[in-house]
C-alpha positions as CSV (number, residue, x, y, z in Angstrom):
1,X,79.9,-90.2,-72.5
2,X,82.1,-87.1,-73.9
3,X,81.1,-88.0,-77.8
4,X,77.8,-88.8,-79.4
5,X,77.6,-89.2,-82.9
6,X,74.7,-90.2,-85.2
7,X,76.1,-88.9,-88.3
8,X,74.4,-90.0,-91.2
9,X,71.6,-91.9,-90.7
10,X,67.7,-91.0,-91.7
11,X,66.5,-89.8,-88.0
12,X,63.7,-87.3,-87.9
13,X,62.0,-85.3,-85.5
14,X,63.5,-83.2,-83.0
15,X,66.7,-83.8,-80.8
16,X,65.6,-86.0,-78.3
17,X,65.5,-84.0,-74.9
18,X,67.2,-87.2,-73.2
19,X,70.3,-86.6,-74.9
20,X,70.9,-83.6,-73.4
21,X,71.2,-85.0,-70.2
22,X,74.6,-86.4,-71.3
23,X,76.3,-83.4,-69.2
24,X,80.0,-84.4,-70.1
25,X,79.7,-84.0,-73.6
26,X,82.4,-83.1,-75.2
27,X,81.4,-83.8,-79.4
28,X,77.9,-84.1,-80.5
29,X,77.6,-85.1,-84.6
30,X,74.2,-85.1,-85.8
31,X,74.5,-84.3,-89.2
32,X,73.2,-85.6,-92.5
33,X,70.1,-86.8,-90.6
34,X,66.1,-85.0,-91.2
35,X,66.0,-83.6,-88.0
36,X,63.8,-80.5,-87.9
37,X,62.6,-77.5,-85.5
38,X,64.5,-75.1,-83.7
39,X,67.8,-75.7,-82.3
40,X,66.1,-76.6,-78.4
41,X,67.0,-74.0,-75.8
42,X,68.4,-76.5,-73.5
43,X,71.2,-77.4,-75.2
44,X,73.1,-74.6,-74.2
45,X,73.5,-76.9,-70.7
46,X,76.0,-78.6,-72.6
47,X,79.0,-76.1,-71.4
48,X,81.7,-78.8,-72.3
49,X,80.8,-79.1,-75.6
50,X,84.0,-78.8,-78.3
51,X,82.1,-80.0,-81.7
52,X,78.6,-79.5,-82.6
53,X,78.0,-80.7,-86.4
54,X,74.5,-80.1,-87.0
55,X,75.4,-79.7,-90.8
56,X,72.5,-80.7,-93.1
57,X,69.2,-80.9,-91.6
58,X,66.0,-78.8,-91.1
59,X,66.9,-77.0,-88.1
60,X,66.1,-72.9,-87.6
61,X,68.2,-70.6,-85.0
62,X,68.3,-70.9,-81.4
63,X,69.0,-67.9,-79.3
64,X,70.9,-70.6,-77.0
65,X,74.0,-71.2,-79.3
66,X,76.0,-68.6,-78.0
67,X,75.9,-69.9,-74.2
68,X,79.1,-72.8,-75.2
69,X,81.9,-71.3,-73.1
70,X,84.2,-74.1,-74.9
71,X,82.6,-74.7,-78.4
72,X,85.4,-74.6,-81.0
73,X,83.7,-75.8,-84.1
74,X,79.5,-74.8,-85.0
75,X,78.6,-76.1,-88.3
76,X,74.5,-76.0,-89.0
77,X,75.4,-75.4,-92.9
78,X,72.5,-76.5,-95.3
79,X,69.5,-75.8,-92.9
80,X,66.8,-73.8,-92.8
81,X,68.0,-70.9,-91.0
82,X,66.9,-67.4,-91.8
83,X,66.9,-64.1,-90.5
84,X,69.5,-62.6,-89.1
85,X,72.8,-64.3,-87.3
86,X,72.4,-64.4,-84.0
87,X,74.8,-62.0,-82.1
88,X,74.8,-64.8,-79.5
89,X,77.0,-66.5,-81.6
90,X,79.8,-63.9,-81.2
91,X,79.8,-64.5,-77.4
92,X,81.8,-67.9,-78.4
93,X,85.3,-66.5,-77.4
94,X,86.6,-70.3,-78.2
95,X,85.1,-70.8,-81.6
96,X,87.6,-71.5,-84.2
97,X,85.0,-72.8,-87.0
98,X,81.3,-70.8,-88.1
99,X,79.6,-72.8,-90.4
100,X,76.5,-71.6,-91.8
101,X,76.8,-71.9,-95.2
102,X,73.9,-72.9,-97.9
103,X,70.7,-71.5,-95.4
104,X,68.8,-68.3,-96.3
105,X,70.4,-65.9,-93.9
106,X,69.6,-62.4,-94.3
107,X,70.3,-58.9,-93.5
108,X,73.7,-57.3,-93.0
109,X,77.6,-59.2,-91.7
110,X,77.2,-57.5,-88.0
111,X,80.4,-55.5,-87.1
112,X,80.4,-57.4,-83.6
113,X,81.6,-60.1,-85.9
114,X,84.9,-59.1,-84.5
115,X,84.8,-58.6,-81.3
116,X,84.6,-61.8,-79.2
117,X,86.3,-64.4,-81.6
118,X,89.6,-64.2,-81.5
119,X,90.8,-67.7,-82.5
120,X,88.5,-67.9,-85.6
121,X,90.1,-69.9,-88.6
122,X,87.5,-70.5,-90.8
123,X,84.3,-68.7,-92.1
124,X,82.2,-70.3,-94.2
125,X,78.7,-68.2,-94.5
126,X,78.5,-68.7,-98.9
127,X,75.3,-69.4,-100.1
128,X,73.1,-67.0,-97.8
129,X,71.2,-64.2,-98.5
130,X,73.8,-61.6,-96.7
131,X,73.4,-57.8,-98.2
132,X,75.5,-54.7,-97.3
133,X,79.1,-54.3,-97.3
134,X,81.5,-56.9,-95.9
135,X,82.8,-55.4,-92.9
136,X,86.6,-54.4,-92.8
137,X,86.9,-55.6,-89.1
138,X,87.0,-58.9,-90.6
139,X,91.0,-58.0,-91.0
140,X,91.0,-58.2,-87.4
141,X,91.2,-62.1,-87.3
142,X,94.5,-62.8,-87.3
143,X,94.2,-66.7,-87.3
144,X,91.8,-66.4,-90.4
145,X,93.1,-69.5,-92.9
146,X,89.3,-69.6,-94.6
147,X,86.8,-67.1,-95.6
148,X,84.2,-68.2,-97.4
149,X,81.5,-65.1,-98.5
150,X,80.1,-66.6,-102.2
151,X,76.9,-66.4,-102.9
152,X,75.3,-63.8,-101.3
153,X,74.1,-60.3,-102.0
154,X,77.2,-57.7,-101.0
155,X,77.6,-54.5,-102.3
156,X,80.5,-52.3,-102.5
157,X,84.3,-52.6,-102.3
158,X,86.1,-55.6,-100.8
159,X,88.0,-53.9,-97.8
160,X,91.1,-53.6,-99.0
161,X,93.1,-54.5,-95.1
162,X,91.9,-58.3,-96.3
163,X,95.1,-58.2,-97.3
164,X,96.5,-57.6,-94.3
165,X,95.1,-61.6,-93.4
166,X,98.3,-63.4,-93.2
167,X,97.1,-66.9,-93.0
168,X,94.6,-66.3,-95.3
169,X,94.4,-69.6,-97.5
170,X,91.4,-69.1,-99.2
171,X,89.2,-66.2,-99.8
172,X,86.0,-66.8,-101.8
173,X,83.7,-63.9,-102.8
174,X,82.4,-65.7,-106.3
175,X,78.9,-64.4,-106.7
């Protein structure tokens, strides 16, 4: 099986260990469902895994997310995350969509942010609790179509090389 989906439905609990066993995995959708806990350790076994859409349940962090050699798209938006982001998740050289939108992460926009993601297209961390400044690395994604900041707590100026983001299609720092 290479795709799995379960997209809205009402399921609850945790993500059953047995699907992880499913070694060729390629997409795994289980948004829109009540699933709750922390994102299990063991599902960083899933190193063909292209699309995990974990978008709108009740799951926390796992320090196992950035072990997906070939993950292109993370979306855990509308969670229960907290706490900082994990700098695991900067380890996904592949990842071309970070979605963690509408969760209560805190604490500062790392400035590894940059460093291991260079086909990034779309950012979309609004409706957090990020503080600080927003880093001006962020200029340094050069496939950037979508940044998506709003809602959070920066400070300071807007680094002015944002404007240096070619493909930039959408920039939203609404507060």
């Amino acid at each position: 099986m290479i795709k799995f989906d379960l997209g809205d439905n009402k399921f609850h609990g945790e993500i059953p260990p047995s699907l992880l066993q499913c070694r060729a995995l390629q997409t795994l959708n289980i948004s829109s469902n009540e699933f709750r806990g922390s994102i299990p350790y063991e599902i960083g076994i899933l190193s063909t895994l292209q699309y995990l859409d974990l978008l709108d349940n009740d799951f926390t962090f796992s320090y196992s997310i950035g072990s997906f050699s070939n993950l292109k798209e993370l979306d855990i938006a509308t969670n229960s995350l907290h706490d900082k982001i994990p700098e695991s998740i900067f380890n996904l050289s592949m990842l071309q969509i970070l979605a963690l939108s509408t969760n209560n992460i805190s604490g500062n926009l790392p400035l590894s942010i940059a460093n291991g993601l260079p086909d990034l297209e779309g950012v979309y961390l609004g409706k957090n609790q990020l503080s600080g400044e927003i880093p001006g690395c962020i200029s340094n994604f050069s496939k950037l179509t979508v940044l998506d900041l709003s809602v959070n707590s920066f400070r300071g100026r807007v680094p002015m090389n944002l404007g240096n983001l070619q493909n930039l299609e959408l920039l939203n720092l609404i507060s």
